[in-house]
C-alpha positions as CSV (number, residue, x, y, z in Angstrom):
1,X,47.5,-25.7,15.5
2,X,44.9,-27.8,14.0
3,X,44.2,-27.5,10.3
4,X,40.5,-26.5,10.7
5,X,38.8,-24.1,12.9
6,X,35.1,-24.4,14.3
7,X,33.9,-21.6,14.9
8,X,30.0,-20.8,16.7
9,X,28.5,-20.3,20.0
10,X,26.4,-24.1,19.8
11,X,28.3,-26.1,21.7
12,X,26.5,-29.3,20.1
13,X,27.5,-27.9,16.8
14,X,31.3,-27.5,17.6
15,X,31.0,-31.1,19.1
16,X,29.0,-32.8,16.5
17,X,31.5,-31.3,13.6
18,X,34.8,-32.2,15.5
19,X,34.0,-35.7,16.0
20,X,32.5,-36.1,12.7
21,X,35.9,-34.4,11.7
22,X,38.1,-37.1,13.7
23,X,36.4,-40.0,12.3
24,X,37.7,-39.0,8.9
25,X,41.1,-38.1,10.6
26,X,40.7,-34.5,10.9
27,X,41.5,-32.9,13.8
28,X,39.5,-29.4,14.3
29,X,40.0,-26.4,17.3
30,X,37.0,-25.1,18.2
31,X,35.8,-21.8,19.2
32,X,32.9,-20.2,20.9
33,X,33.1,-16.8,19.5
34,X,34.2,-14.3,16.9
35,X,36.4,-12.7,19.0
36,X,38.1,-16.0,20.2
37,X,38.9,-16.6,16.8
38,X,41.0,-13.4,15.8
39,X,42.8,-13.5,19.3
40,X,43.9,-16.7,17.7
41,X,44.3,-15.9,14.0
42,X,47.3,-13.5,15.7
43,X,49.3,-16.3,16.2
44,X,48.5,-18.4,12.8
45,X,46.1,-19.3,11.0
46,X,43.7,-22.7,10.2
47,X,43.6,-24.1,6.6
48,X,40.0,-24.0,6.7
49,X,37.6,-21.6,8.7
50,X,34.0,-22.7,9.4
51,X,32.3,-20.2,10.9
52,X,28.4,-19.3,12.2
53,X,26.9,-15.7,11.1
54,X,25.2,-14.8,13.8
55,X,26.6,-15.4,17.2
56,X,26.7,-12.6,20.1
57,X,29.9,-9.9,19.8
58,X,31.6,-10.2,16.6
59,X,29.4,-11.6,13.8
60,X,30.9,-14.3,11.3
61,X,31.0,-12.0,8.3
62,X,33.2,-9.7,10.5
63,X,35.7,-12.5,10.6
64,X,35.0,-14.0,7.4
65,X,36.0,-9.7,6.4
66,X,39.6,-10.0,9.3
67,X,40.5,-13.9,7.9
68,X,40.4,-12.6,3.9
69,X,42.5,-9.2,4.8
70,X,45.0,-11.5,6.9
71,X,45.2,-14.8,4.8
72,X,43.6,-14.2,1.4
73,X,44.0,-17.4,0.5
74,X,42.1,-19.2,3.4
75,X,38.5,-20.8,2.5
76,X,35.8,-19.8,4.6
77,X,32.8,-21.8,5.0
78,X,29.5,-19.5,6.5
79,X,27.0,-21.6,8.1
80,X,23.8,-20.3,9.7
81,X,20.7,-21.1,10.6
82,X,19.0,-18.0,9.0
83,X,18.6,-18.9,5.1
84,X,18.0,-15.4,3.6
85,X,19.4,-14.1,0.8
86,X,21.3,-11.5,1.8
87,X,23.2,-13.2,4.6
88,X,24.0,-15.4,1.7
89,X,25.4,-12.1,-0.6
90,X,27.0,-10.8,1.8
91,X,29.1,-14.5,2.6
92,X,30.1,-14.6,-1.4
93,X,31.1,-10.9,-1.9
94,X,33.0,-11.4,1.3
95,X,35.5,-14.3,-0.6
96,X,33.6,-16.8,1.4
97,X,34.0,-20.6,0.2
98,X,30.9,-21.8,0.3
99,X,28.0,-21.2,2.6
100,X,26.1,-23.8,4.2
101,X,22.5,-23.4,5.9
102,X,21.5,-25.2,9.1
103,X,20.2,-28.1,9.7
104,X,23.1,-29.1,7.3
105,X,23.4,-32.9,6.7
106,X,26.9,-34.0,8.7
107,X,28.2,-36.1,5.9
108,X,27.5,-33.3,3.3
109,X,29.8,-31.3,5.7
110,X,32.4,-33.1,6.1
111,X,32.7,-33.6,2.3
112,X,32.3,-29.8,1.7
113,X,35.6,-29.2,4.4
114,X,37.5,-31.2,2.9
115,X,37.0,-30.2,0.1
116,X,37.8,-26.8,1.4
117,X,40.9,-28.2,2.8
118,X,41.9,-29.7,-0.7
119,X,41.8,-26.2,-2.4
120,X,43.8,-24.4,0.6
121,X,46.5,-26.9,0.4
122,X,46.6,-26.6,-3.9
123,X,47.2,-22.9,-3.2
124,X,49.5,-23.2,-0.4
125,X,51.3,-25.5,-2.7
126,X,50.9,-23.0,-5.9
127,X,52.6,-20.3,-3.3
128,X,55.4,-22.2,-1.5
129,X,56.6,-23.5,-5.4
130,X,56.2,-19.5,-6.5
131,X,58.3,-18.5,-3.5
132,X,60.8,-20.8,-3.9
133,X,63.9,-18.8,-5.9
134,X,64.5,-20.5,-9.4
135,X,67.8,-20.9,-10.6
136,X,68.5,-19.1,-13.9
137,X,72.0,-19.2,-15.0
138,X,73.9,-18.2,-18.1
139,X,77.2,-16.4,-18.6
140,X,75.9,-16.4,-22.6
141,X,75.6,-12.6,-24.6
142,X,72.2,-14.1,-25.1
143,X,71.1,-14.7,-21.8
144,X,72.9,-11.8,-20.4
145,X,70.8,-9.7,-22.9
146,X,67.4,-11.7,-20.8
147,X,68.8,-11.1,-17.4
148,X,69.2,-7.3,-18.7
149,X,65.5,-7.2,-19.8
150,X,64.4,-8.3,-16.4
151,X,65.8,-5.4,-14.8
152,X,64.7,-2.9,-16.6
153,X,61.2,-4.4,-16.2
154,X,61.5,-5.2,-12.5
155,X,59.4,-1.8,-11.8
156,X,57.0,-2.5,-14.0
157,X,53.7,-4.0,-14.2
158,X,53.2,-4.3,-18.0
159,X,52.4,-7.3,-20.0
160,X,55.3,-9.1,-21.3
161,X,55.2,-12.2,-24.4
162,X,58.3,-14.3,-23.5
163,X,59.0,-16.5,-26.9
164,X,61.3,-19.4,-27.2
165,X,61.3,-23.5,-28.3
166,X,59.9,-25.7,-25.7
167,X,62.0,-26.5,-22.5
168,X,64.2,-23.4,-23.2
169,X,63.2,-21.8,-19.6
170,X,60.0,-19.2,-20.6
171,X,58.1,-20.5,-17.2
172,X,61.7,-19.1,-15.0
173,X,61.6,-16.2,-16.5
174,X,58.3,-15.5,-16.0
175,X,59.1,-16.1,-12.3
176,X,61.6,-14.1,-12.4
177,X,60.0,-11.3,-13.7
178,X,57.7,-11.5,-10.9
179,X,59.9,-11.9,-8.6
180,X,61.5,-8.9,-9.2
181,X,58.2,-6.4,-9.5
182,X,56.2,-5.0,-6.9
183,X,53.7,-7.6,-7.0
184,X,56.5,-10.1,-5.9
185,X,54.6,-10.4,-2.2
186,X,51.5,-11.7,-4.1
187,X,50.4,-15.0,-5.7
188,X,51.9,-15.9,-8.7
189,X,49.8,-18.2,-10.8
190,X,50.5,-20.5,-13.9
191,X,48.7,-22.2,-16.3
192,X,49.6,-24.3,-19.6
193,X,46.6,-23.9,-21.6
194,X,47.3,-26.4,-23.9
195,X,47.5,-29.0,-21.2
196,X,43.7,-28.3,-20.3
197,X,41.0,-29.6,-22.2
198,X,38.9,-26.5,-24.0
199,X,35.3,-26.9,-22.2
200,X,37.0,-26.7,-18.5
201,X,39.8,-23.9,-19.9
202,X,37.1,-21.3,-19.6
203,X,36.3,-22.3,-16.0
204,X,39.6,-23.3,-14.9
205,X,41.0,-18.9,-15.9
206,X,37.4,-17.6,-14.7
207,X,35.9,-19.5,-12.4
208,X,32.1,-20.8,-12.1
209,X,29.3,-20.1,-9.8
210,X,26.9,-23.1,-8.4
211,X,25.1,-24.8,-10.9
212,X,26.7,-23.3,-13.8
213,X,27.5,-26.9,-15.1
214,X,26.6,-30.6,-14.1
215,X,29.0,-31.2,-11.8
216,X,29.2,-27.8,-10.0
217,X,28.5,-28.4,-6.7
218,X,30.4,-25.1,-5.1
219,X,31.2,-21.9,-6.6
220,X,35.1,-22.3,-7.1
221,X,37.8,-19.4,-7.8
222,X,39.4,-19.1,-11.0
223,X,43.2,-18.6,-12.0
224,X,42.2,-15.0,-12.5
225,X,40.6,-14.2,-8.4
226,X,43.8,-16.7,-7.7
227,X,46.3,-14.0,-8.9
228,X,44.3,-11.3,-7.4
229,X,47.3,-8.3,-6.9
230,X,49.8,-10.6,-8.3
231,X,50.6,-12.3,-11.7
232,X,49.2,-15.1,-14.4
233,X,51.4,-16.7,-16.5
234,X,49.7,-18.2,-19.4
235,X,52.1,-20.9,-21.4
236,X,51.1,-22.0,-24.6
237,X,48.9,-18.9,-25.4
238,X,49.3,-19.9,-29.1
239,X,46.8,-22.9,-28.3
240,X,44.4,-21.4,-26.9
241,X,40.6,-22.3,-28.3
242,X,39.5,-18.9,-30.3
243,X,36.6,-18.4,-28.4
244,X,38.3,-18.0,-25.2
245,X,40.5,-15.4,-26.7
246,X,37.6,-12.9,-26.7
247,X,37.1,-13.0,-23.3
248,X,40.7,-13.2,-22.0
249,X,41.3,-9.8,-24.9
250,X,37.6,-8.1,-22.6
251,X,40.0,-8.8,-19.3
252,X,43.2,-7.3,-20.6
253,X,41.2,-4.1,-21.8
254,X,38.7,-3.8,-18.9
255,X,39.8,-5.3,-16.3
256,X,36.6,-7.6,-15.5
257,X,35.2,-10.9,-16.4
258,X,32.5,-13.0,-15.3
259,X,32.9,-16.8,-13.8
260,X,31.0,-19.4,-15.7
261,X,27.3,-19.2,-14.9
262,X,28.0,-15.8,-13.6
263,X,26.3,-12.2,-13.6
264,X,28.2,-10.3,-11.0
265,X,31.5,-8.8,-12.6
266,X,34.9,-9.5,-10.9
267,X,37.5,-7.1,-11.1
268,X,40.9,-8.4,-11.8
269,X,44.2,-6.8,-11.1
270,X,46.5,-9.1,-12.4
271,X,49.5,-8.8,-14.4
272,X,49.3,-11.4,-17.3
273,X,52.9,-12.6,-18.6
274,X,51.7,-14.9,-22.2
275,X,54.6,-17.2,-23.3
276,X,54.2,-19.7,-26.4
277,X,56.9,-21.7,-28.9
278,X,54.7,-20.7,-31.7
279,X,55.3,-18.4,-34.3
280,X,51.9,-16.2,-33.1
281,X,52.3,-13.9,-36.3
282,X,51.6,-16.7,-38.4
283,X,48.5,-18.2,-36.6
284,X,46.9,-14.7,-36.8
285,X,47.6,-14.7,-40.5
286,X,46.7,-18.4,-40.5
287,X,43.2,-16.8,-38.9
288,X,43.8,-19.2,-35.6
289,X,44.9,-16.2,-33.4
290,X,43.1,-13.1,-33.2
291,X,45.4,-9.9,-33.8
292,X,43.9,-7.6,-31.6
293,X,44.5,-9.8,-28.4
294,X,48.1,-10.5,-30.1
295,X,49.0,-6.5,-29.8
296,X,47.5,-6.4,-26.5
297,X,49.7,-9.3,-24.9
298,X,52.7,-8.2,-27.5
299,X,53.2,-4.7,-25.7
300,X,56.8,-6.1,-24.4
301,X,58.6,-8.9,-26.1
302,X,60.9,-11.1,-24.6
303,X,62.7,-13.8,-26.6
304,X,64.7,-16.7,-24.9
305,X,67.0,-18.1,-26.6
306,X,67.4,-22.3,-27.0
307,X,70.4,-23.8,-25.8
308,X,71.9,-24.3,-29.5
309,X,72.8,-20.5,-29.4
310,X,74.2,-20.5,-25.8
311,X,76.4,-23.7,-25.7
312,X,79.2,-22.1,-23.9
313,X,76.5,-22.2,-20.6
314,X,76.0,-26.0,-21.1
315,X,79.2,-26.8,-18.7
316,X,78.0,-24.5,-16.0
317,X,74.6,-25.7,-16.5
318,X,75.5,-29.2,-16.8
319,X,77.4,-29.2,-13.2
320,X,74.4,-27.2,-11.5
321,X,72.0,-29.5,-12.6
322,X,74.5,-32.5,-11.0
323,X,74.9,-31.0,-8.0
324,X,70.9,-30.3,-7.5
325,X,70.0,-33.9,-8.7
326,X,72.5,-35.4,-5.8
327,X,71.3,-33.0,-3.3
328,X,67.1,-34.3,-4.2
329,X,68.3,-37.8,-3.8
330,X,71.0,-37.5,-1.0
331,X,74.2,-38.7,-2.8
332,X,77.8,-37.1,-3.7
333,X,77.4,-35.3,-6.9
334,X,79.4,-37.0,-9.8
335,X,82.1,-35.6,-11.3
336,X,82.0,-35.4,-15.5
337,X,84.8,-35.5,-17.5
338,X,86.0,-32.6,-19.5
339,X,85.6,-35.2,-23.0
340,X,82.1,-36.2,-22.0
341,X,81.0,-32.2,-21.2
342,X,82.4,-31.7,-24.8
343,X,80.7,-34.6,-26.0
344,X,77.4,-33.1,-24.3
345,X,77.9,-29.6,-25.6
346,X,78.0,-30.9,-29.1
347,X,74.9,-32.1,-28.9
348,X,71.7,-30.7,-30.6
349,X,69.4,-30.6,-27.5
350,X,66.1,-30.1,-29.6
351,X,64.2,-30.1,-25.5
352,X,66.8,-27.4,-24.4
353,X,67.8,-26.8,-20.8
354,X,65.0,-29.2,-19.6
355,X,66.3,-32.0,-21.8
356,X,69.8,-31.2,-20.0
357,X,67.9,-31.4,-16.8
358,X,66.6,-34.7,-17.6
359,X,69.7,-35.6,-18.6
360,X,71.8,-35.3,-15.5
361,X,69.4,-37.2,-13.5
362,X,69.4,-39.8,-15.6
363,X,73.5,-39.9,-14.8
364,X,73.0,-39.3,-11.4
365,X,70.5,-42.1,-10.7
366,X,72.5,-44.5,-13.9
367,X,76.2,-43.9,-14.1
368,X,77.5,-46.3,-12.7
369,X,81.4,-44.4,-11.0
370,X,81.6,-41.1,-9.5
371,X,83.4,-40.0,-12.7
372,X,81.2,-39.6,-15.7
373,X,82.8,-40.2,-19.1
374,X,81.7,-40.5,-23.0
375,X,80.6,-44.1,-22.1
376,X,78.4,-43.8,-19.2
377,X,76.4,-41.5,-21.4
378,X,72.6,-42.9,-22.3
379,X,73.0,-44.8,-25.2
380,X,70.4,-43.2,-27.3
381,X,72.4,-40.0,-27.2
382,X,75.2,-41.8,-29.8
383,X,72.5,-41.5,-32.2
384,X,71.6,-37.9,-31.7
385,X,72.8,-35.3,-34.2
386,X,75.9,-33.1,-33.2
387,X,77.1,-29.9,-33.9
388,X,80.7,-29.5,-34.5
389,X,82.8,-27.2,-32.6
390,X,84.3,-24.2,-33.9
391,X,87.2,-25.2,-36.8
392,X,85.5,-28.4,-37.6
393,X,85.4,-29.3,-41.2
394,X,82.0,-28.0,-43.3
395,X,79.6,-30.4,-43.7
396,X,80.2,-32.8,-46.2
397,X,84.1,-32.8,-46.1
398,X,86.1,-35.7,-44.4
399,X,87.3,-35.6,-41.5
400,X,89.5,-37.8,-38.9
401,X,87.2,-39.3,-35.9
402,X,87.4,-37.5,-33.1
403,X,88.2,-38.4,-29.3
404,X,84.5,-39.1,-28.5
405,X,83.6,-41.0,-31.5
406,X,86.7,-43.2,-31.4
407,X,85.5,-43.4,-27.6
408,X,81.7,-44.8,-28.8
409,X,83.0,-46.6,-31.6
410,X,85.2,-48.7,-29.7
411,X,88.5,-50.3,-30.9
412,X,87.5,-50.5,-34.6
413,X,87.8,-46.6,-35.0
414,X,84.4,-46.4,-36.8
415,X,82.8,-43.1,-36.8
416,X,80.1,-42.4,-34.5
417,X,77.3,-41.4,-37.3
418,X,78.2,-45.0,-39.1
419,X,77.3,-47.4,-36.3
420,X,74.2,-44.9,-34.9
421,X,72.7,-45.0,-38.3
422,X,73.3,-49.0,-38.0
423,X,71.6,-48.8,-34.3
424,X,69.1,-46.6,-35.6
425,X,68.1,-49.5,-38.3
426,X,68.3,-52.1,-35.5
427,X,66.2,-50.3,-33.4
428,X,63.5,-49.9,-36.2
429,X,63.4,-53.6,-36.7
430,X,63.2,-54.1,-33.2
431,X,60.1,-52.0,-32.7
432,X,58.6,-53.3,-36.0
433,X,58.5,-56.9,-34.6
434,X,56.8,-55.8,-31.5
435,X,59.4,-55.3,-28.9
436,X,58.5,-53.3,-26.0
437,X,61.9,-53.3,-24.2
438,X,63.4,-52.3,-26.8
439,X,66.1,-49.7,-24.3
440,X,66.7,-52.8,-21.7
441,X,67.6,-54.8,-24.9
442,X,69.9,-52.6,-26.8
443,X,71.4,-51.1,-23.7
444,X,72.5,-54.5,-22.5
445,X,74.1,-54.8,-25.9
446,X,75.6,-51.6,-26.4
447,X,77.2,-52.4,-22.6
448,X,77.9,-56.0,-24.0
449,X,80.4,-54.8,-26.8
450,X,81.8,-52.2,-25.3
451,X,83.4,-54.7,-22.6
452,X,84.1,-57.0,-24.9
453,X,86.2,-54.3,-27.2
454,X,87.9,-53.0,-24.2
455,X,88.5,-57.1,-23.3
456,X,90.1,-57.5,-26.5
457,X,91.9,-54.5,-26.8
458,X,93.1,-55.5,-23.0
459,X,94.6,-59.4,-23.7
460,X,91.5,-60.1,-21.2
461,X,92.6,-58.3,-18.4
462,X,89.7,-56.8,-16.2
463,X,91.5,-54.6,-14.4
464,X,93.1,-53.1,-17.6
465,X,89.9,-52.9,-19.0
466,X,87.6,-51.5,-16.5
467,X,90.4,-48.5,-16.6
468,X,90.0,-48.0,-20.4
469,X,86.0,-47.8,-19.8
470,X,86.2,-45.4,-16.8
471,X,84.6,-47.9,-13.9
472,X,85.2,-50.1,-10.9
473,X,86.7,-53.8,-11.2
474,X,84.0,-54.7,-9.2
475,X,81.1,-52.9,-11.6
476,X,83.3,-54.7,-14.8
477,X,82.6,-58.4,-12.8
478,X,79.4,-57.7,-11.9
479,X,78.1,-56.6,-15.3
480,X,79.7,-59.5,-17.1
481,X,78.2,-61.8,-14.9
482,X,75.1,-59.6,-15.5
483,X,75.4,-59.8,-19.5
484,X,77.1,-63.5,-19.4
485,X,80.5,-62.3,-20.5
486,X,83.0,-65.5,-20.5
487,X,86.1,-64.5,-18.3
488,X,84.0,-63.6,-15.7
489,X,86.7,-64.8,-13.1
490,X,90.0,-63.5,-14.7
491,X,92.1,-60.8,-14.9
């Protein structure tokens, strides 16, 4: 079925708007009538619905009023060729998109439609993302504390803070908790707030009428009439401008707002789940938070914990994210050795889970065998501050370099924090003397001496030495042909 839908009972209209349609590569149905329309509409629906008022039987507004019930979400456009006001009321209050009075110009039209079509496919994009299940796993007393939370609160429509560092997994939850309520067949709709700049925050949550700005051309829905009978999450709620606060504190009491430019007020039934990384009892005593909206979103509060405190679900997070980066780009999954998850679980992941995420693409796409050890690791991670596991010595006391630092240090047995703070200094000079490739440059480097050290310790044999650093012979010759490695040709 064709993405947009002409509906009127001019058969030069229908004809002048489908070919104006096809020369910008849109291909329309058309329809004579009302009723023509909803016999269709029980089969599927168009992304866009262009529709007369007044045609004999069924008038547009009665299937502007069918197309809302079935498919909230679909823009209507109402033309006609009576101008009057309350033709033009009755379009709006109906949800319509925008209405459009005859004689329209064509090319004004065909902008406004797809237009139209733009938004629809946003939403249907918002939706299919919403409905798509999001994996949260975690075998961790701390996560199995969350995942407890979320039941209780899967009947439940109250408002929920989720707290937690950045990249720790608030926006999942959130999904989840949605997911699991009875508004779970509506929309669910997020916004970072700190990602949108403050004078189009205001209309971005509530919407704006015509006119209400330069550059408001069409009334447009807000994140608010989005959610309608579903749920908002706001991320970042700690950043948002103080102004804004009163008027999203007047929706969590009332239940109504007005879009920018507006005087009609919309009722919303929404659930709002807030999450932020910021200590929010500080910025209300810092005065940048108002303490009144703070109690109202702070009814239930939810705290995620960051991956430092559930390390025992890096493995099993660390494999999942593997396997779902091979199946995204079509390759067999790589396999990670039991020394390089420990190396990885020692880490201090200050971006959390999505940092791990980030991680294991990087090894999927960049490892360069099937098995992953301690040296096909990103080189920058040497340098990154560990935690040691449990009967390590206290801090400060000496201690005997372990498997993976013996591993990353190479045959000279030098800890790993001596020749990271030495890289560290390198890579500081570099950068000061206005390098820009500065990862190509040290990565061929750090690839350059671990071959060599694994040469040495190997009398020169490749084979011998492509073992010791977990690759192929063929990926040991072809990388010291790459980094101009004498031997090239031996074994």
């Amino acid at each position: 079925m064709n993405p947009i839908w002409i509906v009127d009972d001019d058969e030069s209209i229908r004809w002048v708007l489908e070919k104006a349609l096809a020369r910008h590569g849109l291909a329309a149905s058309s329809f004579a009538s009302a009723r023509e329309a909803l016999q269709a509409l029980r089969d599927g629906a168009p992304e866009v619905l262009v529709s007369d008022i007044r045609m004999p039987g069924e008038s547009g507004l009665a299937l502007l009023q069918a197309a809302k019930a079935a498919h909230p979400g679909l823009p209507v456009i109402i033309t006609t060729a009576f101008s009057d006001l309350d033709s033009a009321v009755a379009a709006f209050q109906g949800g319509a998109f925008e209405y459009l009075a005859k004689p329209f110009d064509i090319d004004r039209a065909v902008e406004l439609i797809r237009r139209a079509l733009d938004e629809s496919r946003r939403e249907a994009s918002a939706e299919q993302a919403a409905a798509a299940p999001a994996e949260m796993l975690g075998q961790a007393p701390a996560m199995q504390d969350v995942f407890r939370a979320i039941g209780r609160l899967s009947q439940s429509s109250v408002t929920v803070l989720i707290t937690g560092e950045s990249g720790s997994g608030k926006e999942l939850v959130a999904r989840a908790l949605h997911r699991h309520s009875p508004r779970a067949e509506r929309p669910f709709i997020a916004l970072n707030t700190a990602a949108i700049p403050k004078d189009l925050l205001e209309s971005e949550l509530f919407g704006h009428e015509r006119g209400a700005f330069t550059g408001a051309q069409a009334a447009r829905r807000g994140r608010f009439e989005q959610a309608e009978g579903g749920t908002l999450f706001l991320d970042e709620i700690g950043d948002m401008p103080f102004d804004l606060q009163t008027r999203l504190l007047r929706v969590l009491s009332d239940g109504h707002f007005y879009r920018v430019g507006g005087h009609q007020p919309q009722k919303a039934d929404v659930r709002v789940i807030a999450a932020t990384h910021q200590d929010l009892e500080q910025r209300v005593a810092d005065g940048l938070f108002r303490e009144d909206l703070f109690h109202r979103l702070n009814v239930i509060r939810l705290r995620l914990p960051s991956l430092r405190e559930r390390r025992e679900d890096i493995p099993l997070l660390t494999r999942h994210f593997l396997a779902q980066s091979a199946r995204q780009l079509g390759v067999e999954p790589k396999r990670i050795s039991d020394e390089a998850l420990a190396f990885i679980a020692g880490l201090d992941l200050p971006g959390n889970v999505r940092q791990l995420e980030n991680l294991c693409n990087w090894i999927t796409v960049m490892a360069p065998g099937q098995t992953v050890g301690i040296e096909d690791l990103p080189p920058d991670l040497s340098a990154a501050p560990a935690v040691a596991a449990p009967g390590a010595p206290e801090p400060g006391k000496a201690a005997a370099p372990t498997a993976a630092a013996t591993a990353i240090a190479g045959d000279h047995g030098a800890p790993a924090s001596d020749w990271a703070t030495l890289l560290e200094q390198e890579a500081a000079c570099l950068l000061a003397d206005g390098v820009s490739d500065l990862m190509d440059a040290l990565g061929r480097r750090f690839e350059s001496a671990l071959i060599r050290t694994a040469l040495r310790h190997t009398h020169g044999r490749k084979s011998d030495a492509a073992l010791r650093l977990g690759i192929g012979r063929n990926t040991i010759t072809r990388k010291m042909q790459e980094l101009g490695i004498d031997g090239a040709g031996d074994d």
